[in-house]
N, C-alpha and C positions, 0 to 999 in steps of 0.2 A: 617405482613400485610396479610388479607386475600385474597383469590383469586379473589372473586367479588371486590375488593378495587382496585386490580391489573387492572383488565377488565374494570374497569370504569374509570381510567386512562391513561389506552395506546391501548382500544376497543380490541387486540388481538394479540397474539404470537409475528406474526411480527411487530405490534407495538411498543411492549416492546423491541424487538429485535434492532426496529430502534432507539428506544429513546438513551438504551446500547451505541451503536457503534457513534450516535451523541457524546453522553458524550467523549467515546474514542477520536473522532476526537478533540475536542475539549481539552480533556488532552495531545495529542500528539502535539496541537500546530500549528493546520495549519496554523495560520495567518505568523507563521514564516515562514513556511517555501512559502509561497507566495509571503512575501517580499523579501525572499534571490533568489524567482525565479527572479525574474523586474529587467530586465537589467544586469543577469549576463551571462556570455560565458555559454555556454554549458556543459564544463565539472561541474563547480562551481553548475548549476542546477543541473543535476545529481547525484552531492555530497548532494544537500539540497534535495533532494525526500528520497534519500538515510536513511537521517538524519531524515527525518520524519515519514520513513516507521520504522525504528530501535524506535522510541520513543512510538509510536502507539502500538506496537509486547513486547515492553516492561511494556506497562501499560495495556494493553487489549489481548495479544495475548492469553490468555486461553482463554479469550470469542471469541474471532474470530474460533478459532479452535473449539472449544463446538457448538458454530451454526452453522459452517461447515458439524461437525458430526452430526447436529442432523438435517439438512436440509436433511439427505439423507433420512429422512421419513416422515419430513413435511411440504408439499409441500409451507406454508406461511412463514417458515425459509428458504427455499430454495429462495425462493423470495427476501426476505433479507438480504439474503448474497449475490446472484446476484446481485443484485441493488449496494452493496457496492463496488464491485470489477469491475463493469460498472462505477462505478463514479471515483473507480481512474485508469482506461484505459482512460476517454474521460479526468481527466487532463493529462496523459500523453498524448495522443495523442496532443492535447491543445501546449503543451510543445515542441514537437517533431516537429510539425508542425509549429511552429514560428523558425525554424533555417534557418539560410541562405542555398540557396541551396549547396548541396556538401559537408555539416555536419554533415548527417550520410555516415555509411562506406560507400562502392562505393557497391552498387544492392540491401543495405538495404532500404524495405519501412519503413514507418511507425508503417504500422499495425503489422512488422514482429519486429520493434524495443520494440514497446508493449510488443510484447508476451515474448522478451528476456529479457526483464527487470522484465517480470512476471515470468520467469523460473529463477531470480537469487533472488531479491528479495519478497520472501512470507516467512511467519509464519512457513514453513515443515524447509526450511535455517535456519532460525534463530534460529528456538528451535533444530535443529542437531547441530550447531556450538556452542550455550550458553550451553546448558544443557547436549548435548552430549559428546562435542567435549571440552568443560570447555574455550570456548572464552569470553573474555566481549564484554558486545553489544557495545562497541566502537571500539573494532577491525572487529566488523560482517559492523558497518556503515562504514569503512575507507577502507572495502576491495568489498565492495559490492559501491564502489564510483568509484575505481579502475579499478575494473571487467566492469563495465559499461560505463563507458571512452572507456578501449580497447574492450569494443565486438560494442561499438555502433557507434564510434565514427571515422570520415575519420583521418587515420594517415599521417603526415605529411612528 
């Protein structure tokens, strides 16, 4: 395909960028994993973000990582990948925020629940523990379901 072919389908970088990472979301599945959110307990969500971050990273994680690296010098990829990782902060937040009060651990906010679910589950975890570490991505989603239970979660 030529490049004006490219341009005149997706107007520009991050276009194409955005179109990419639609497709990903849409091969990882999210409709599942938004009906396995509706009405379940909290850990069980957690387990389905989990599930869905792991499917995502498994059918797109070189492209996530590639626009990562290459937003650090264009500022309309860099656009792109923000945007991406803003959308899934505001469904967690989304998520976090529908728990009954006294759900997360005891002095966890929200925003700080966010960032710890963004410090366990990303693309740097998952391709250390599949590619480095020789896990399958079903033991990265079953321990990264685990992980996020006890770090976010009041114990009883």
């Amino acid at each position: 395909m030529s490049v004006p072919t490219v341009y005149a389908a997706y107007g520009d970088k991050a276009g194409l960028v955005r179109a990419v990472a639609e497709a990903a979301d849409l091969d990882a599945d999210a409709l599942t994993m938004v009906a396995e959110l509706e009405d379940a307990e909290p850990a069980r969500q957690l387990a389905a973000m989990a599930a869905y971050d792991r499917r995502l990273f498994e059918r797109a994680g070189d492209v996530i990582a590639l626009v990562r690296e290459a937003a650090r010098t264009e500022p309309e990829l860099a656009s792109a990948y923000l945007d991406g990782r803003r959308r899934g902060d505001e469904t967690r937040v989304r998520v976090f925020s529908s728990w009954p009060a006294h759900t997360l651990r005891d002095g966890l906010t929200v925003e700080e629940a966010v960032d710890v679910y963004a410090a366990l589950c990303n693309i740097d975890v998952y391709t250390t523990l599949t590619v480095e570490r020789g896990w399958r991505p079903d033991r990265v989603e079953r321990w990264w379901g685990e992980a996020l239970a006890r770090e976010l979660l009041h114990r009883v």
